[in-house]
N, CA, C and O of each residue as an XYZ file, in Angstrom:
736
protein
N     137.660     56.695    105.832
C     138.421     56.798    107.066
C     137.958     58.020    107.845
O     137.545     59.056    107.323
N     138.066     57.798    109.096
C     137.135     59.082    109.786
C     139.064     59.842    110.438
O     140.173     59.335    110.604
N     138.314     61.606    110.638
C     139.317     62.357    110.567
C     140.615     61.748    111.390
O     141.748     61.835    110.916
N     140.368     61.167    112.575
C     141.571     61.164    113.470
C     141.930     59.677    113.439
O     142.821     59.354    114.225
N     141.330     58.576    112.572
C     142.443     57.648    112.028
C     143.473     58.784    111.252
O     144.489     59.301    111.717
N     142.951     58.953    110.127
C     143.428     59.848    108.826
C     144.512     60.178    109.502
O     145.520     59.534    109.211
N     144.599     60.911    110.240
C     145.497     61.722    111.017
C     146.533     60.528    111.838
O     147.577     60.306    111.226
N     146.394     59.950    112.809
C     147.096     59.216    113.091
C     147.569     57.963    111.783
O     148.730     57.567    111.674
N     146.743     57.615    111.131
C     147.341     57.317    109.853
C     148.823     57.887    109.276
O     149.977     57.458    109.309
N     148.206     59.006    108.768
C     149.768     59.877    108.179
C     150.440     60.071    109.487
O     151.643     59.815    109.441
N     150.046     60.406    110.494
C     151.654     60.960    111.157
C     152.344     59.299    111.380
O     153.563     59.139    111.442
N     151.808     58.670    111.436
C     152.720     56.810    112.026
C     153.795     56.701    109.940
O     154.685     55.904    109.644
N     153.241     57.692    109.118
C     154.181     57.530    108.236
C     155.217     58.501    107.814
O     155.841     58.334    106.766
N     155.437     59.605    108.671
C     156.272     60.854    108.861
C     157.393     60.525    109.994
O     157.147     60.227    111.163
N     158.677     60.643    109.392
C     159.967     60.078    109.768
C     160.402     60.872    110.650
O     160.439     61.936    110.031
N     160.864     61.138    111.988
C     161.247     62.242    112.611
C     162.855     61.939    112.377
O     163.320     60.853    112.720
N     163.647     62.924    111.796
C     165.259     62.878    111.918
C     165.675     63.441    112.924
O     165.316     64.614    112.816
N     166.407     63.257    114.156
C     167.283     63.966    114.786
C     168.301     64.399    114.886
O     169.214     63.692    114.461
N     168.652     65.718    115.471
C     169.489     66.479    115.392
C     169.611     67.264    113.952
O     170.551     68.055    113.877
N     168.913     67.155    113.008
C     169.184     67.697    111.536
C     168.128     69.130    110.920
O     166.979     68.690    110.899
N     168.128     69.997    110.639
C     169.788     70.321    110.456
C     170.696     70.893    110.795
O     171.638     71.318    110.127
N     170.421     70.982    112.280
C     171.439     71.116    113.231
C     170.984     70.530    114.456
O     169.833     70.094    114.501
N     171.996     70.439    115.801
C     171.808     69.998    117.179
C     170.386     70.416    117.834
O     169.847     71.521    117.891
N     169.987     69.223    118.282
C     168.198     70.155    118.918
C     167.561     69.923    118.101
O     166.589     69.405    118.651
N     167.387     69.932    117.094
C     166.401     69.830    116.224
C     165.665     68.471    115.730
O     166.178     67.398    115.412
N     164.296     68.857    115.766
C     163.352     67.204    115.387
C     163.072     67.490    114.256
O     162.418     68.532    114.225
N     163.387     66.746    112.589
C     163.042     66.962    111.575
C     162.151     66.211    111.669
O     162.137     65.121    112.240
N     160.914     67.012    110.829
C     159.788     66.050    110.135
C     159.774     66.194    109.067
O     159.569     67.245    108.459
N     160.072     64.765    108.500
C     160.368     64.526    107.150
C     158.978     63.969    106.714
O     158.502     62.967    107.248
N     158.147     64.878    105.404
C     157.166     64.206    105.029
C     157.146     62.814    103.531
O     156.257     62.115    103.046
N     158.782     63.002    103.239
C     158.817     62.017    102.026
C     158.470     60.797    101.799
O     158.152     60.396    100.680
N     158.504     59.791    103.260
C     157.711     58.586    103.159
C     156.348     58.975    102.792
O     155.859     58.414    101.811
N     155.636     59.873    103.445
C     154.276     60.214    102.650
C     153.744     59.841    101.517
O     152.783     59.145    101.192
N     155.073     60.820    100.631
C     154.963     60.816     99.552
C     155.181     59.382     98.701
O     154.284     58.943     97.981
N     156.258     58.813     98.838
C     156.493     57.405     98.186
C     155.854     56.273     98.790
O     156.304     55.135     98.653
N     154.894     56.519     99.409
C     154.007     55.097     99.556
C     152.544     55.925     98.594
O     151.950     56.992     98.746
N     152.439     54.997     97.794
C     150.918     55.297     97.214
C     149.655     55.828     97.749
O     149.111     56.928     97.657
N     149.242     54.361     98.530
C     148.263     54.874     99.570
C     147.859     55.604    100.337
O     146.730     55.981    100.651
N     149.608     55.983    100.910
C     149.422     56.847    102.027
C     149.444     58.346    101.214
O     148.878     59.389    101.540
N     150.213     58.095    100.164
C     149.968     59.736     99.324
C     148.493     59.779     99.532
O     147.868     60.323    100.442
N     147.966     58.951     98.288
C     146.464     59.183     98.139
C     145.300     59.769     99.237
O     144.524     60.722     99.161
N     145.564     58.680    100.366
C     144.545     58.984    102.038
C     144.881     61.142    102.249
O     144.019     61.994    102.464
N     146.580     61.371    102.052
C     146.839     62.226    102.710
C     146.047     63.377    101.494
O     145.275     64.182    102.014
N     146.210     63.470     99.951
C     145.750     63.911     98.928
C     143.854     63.992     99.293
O     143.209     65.041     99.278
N     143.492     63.116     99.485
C     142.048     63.037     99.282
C     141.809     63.639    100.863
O     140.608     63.732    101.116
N     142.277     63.863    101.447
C     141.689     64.633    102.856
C     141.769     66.063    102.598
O     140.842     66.648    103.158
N     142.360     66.650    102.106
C     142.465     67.887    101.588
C     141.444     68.104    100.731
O     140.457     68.801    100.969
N     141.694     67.460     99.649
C     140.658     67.675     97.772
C     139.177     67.248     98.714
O     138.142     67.494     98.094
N     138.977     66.624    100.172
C     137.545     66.368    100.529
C     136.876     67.767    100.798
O     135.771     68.206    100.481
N     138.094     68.402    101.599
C     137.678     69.199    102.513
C     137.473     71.047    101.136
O     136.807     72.056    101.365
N     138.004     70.855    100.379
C     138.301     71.903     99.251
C     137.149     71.642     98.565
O     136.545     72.680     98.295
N     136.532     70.476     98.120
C     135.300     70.343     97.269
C     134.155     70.843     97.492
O     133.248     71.025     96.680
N     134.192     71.195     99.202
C     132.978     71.710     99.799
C     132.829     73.013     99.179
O     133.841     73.707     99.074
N     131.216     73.645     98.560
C     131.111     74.840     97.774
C     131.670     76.134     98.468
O     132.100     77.085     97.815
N     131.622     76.090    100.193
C     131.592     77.149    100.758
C     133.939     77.446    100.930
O     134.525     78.462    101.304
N     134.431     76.356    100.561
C     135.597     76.045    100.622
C     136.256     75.953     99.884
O     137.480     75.827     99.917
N     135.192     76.024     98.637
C     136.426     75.896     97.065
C     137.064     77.072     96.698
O     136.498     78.165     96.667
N     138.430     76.843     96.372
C     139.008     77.718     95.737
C     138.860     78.197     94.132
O     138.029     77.685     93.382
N     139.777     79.239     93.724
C     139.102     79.524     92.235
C     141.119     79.283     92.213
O     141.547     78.902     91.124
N     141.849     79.431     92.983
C     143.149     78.923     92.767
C     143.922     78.289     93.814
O     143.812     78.493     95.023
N     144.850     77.366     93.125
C     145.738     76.979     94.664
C     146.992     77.328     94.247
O     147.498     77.076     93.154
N     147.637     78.128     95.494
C     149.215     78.961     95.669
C     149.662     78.080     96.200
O     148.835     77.516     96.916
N     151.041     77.463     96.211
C     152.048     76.443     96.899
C     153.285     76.961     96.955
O     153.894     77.253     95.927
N     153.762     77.122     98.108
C     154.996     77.761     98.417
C     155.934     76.785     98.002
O     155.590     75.633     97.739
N     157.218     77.229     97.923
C     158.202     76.518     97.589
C     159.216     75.832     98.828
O     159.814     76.331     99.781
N     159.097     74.591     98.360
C     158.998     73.728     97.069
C     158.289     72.897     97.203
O     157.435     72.591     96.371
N     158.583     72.015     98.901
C     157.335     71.453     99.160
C     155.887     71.266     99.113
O     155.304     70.185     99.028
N     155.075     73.085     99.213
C     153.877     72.957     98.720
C     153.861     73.139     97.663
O     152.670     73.251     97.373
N     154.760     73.319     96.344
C     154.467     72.746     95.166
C     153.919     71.165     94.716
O     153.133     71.062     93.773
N     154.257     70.306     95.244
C     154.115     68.537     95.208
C     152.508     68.949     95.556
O     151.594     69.098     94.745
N     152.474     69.063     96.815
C     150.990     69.007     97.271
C     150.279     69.873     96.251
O     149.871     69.480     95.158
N     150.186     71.029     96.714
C     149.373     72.560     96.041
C     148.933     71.814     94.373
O     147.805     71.491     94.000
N     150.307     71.694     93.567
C     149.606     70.852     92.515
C     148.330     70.124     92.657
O     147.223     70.405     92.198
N     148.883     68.688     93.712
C     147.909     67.884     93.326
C     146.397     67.757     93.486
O     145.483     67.045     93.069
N     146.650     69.157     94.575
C     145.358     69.531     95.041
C     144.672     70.244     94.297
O     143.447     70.346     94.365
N     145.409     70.819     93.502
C     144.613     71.849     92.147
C     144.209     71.356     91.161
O     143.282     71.766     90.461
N     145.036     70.179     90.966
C     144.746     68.935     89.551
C     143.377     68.430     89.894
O     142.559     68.297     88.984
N     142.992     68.076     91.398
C     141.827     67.126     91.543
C     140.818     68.095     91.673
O     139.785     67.953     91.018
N     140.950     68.973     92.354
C     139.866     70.434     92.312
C     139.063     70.851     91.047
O     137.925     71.311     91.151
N     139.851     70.632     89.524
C     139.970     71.242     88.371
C     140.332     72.824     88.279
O     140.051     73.501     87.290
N     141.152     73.453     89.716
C     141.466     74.713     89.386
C     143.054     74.844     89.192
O     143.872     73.937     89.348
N     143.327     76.263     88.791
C     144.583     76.620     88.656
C     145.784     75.888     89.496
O     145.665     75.092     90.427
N     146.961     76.389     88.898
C     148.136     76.265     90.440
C     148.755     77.589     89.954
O     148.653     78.104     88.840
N     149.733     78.229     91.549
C     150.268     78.856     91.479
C     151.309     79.018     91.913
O     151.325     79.610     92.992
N     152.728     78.572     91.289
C     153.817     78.650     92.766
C     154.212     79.975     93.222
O     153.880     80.949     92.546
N     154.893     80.124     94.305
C     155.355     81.055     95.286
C     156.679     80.827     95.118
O     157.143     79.962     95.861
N     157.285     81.251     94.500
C     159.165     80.635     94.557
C     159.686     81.974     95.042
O     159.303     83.143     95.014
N     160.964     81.137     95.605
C     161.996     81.530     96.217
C     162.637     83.014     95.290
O     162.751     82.673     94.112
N     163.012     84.304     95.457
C     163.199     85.719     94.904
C     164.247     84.607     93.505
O     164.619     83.435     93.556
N     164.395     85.578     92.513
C     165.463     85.270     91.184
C     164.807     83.955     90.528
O     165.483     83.503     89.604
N     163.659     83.274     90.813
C     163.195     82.002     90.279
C     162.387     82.136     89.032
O     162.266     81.389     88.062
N     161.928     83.164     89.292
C     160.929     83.297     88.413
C     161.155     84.400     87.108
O     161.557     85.539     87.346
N     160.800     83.858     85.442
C     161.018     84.899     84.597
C     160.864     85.755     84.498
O     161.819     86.528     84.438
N     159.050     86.390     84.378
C     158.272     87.098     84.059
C     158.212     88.017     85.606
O     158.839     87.716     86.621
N     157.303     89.162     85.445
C     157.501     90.276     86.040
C     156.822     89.599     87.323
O     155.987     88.699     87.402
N     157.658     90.560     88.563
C     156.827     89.818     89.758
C     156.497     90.644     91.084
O     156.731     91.851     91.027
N     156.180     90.328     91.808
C     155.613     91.117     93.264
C     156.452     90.202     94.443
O     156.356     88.974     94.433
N     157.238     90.880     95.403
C     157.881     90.101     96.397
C     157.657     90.573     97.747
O     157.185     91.610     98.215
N     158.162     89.444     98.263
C     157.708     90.435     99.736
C     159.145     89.203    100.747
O     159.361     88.009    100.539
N     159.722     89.990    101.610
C     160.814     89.827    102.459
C     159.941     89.813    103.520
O     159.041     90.624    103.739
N     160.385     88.434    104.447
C     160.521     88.048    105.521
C     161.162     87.500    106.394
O     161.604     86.468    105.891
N     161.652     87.629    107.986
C     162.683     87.360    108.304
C     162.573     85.974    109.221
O     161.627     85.556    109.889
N     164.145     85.319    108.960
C     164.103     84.244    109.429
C     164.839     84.022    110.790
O     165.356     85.086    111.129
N     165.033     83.193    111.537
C     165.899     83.330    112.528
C     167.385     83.874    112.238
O     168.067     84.464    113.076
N     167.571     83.737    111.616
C     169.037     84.256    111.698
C     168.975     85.291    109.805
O     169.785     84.940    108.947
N     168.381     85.968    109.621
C     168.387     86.733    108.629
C     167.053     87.004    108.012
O     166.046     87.339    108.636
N     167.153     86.820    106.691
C     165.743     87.273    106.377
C     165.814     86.732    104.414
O     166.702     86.839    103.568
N     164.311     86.124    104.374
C     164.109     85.779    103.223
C     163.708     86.246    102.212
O     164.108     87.403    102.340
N     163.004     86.194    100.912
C     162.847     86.982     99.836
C     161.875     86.051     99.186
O     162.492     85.119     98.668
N     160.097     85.924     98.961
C     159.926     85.290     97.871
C     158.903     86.046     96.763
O     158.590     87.225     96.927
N     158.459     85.330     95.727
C     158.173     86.504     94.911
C     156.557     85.396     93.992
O     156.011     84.346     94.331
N     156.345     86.278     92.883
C     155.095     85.464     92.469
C     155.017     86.207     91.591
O     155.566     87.291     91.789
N     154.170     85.955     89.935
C     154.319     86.833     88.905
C     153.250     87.831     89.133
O     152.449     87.772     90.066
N     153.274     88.433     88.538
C     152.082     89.866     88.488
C     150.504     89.219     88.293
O     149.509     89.518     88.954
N     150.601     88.290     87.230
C     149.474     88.128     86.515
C     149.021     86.648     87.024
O     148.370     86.074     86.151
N     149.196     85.889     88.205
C     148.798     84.739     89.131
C     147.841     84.468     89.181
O     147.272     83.385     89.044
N     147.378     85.867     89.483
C     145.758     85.589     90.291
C     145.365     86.729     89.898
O     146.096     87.656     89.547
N     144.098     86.720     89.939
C     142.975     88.418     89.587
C     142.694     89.011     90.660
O     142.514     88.193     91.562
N     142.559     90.188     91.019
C     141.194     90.483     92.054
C     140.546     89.569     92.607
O     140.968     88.527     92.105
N     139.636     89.297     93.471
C     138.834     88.660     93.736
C     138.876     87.222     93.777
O     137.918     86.520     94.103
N     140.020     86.799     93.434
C     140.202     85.444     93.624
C     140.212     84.517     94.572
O     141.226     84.719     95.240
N     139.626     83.612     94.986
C     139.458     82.714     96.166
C     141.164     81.580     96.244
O     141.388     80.633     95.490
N     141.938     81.994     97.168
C     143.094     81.479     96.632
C     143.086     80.359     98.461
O     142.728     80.644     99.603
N     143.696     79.069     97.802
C     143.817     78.236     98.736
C     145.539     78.475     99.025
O     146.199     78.439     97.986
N     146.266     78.694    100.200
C     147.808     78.337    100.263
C     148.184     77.740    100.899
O     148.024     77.721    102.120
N     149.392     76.437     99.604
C     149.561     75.333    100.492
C     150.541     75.020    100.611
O     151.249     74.786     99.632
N     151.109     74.851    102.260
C     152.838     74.282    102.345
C     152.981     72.710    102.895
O     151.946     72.139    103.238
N     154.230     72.025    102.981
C     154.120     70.717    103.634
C     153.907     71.283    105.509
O     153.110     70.727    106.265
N     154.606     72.193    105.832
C     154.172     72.289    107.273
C     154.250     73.661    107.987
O     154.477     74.652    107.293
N     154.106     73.769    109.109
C     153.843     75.446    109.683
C     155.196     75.201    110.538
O     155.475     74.220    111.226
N     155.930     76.328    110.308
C     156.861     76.096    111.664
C     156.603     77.650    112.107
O     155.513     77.955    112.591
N     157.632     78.621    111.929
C     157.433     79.521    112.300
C     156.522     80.849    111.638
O     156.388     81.993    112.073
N     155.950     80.175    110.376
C     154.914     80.925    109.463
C     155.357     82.086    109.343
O     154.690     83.053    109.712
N     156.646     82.211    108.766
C     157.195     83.658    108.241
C     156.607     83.335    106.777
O     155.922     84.214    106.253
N     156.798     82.312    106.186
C     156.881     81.580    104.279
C     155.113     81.751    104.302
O     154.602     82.109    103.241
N     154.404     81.554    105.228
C     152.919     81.700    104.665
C     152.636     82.787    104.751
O     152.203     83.371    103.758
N     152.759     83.337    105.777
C     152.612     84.600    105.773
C     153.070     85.666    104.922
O     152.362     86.665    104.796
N     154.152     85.571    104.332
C     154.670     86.054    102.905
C     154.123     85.901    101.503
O     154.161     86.641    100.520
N     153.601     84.702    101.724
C     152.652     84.101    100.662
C     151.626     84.810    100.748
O     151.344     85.390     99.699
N     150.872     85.008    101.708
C     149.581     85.562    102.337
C     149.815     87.171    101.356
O     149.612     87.412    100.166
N     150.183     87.800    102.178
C     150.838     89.390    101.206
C     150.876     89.489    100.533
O     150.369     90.509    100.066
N     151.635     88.383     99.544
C     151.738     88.858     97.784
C     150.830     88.359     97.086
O     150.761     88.632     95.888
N     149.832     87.417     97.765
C     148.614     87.469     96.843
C     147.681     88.178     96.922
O     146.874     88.231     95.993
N     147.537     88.889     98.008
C     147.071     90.088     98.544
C     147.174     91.139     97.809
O     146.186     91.672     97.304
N     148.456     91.598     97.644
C     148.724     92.317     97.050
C     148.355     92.663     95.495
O     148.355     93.710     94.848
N     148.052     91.344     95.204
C     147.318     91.256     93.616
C     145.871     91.321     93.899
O     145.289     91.203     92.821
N     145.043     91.455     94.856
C     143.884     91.554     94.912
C     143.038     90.347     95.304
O     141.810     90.396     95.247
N     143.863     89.002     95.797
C     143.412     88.012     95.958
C     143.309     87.753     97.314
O     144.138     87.860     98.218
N     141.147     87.082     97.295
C     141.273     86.630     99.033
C     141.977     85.458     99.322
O     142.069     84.605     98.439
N     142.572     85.250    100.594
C     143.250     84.117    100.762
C     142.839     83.604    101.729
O     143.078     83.854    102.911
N     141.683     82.262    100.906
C     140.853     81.527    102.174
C     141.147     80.418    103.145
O     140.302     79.905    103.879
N     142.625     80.039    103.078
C     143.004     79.048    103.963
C     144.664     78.968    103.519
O     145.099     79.120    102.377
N     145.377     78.714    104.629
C     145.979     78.340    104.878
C     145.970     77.247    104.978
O     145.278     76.913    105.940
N     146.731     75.813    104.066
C     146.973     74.345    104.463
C     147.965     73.608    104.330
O     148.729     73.765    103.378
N     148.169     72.569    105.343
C     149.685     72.183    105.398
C     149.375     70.489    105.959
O     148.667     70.072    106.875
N     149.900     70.063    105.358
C     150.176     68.275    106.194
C     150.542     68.646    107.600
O     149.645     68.249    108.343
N     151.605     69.314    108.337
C     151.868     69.473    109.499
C     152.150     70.322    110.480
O     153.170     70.908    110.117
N     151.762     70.785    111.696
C     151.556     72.349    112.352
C     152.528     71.668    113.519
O     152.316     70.634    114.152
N     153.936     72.796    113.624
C     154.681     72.603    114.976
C     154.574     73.771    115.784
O     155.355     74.721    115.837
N     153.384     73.563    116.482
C     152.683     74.043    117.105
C     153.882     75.188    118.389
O     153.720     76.381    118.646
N     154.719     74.473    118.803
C     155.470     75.213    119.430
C     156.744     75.978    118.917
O     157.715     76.202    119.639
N     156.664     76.293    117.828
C     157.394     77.230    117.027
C     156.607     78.503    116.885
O     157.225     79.519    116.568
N     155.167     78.563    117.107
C     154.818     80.049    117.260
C     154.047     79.934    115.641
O     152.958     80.505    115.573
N     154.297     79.584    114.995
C     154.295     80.043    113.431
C     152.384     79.925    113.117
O     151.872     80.747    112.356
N     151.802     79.193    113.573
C     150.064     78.754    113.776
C     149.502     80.443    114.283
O     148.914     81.418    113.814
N     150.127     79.985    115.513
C     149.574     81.013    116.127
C     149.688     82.804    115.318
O     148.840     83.681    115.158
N     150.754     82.739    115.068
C     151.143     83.860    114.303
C     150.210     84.181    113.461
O     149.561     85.216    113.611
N     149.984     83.244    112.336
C     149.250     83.598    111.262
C     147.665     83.476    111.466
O     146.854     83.881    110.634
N     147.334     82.875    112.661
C     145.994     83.038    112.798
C     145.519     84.515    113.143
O     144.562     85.180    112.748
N     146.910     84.861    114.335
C     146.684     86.752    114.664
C     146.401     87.006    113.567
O     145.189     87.128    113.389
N     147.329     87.211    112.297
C     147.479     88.015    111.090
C     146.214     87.925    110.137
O     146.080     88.660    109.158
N     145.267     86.920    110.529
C     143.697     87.237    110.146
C     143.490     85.556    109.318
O     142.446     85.153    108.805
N     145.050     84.669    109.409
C     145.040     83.350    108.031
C     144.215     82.484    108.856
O     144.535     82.441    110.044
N     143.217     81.780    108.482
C     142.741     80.805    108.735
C     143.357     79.416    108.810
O     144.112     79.400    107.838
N     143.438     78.430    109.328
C     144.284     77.345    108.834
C     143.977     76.231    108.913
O     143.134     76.042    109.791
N     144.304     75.305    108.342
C     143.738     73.462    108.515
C     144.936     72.608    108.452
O     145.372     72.645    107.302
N     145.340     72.179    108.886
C     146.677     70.930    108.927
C     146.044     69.764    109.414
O     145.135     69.857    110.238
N     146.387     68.814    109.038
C     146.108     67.367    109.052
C     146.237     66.478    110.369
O     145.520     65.622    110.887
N     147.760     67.192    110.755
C     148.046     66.993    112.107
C     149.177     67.539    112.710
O     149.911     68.178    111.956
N     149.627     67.414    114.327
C     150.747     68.388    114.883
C     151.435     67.551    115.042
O     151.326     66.342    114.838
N     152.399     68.312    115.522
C     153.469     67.204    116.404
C     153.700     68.231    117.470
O     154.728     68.902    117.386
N     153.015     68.401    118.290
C     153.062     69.245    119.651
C     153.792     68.782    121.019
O     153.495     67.654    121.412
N     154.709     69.525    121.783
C     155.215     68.326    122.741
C     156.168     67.537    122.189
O     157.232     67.426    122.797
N     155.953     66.769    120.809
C     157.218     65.512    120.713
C     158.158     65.995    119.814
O     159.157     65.327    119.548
């Protein structure tokens, strides 16, 4: 399939909810994605295509919580490299590194263990979508903070007019999403 079926492919299977979860608001729900086979697979293998390339492979993949856990996995399973989740502050056992970021109306907390990633690590990070890229960008930091480069930013979907793209491209993240929903 060439890139912009692919793309119009998955978005004709992403559910928009309205008003949820609150007034104004266009949810994009990626779970049909997920429970149709095919369309998992098409959306799975556009990623694991683009990651296989030598100059693009990772030595780990980070998946924020929770959503880019589903993905980030499966993308690490087909890669043959690591996974790493990013969970939400109090999730995790073992000793960890956190970093606070704020959300519209307050401010979040997530964290990652000490021993994730090495130095020098080529780390892929992956969420289901970009909104206002406070959560990648947090992600971005604490693997940082362990010494790890972080060569992409990736997500099934970029809402482009939430700011959150743009943000993290300033902040130096590179990024690839599949497709937007810009305008609608």
């Amino acid at each position: 399939m060439q890139d912009r079926y692919i793309n119009e492919y998955l978005k004709g299977h992403i559910r928009t909810v309205p008003n949820w979860p609150s007034p104004g608001v266009q949810f994009r729900d990626i779970t049909p994605l997920l429970q149709n086979p095919k369309v998992f697979r098409v959306m799975v293998d556009a990623f694991v295509h683009r990651y296989m390339d030598p100059g693009m492979r990772p030595d780990v993949v980070a998946g924020l919580d929770a959503r880019g856990f589903i993905l980030g996995s499966v993308i690490a399973y087909e890669l043959a490299v690591g996974f790493v989740p990013i969970r939400k502050k109090g999730k995790l056992p073992f000793t960890t590194v956190e970093e606070t970021y704020e959300l519209e109306y307050g401010s979040a907390t997530v964290e990652l263990h000490t021993d994730a990633v090495k130095p020098g690590d080529r780390v892929l990070l992956v969420d289901d979508l970009i909104a206002t890229g406070g959560t990648m960008m947090a992600g971005k930091k604490l693997l940082e903070k362990l010494g790890a480069a972080v060569i992409e930013g990736a997500a099934i979907v970029d809402l482009p007019e939430l700011g959150g793209s743009a943000r993290l491209r300033q902040g130096g993240l590179p990024l690839f999403t599949l497709l937007d929903f810009s305008g609608t």
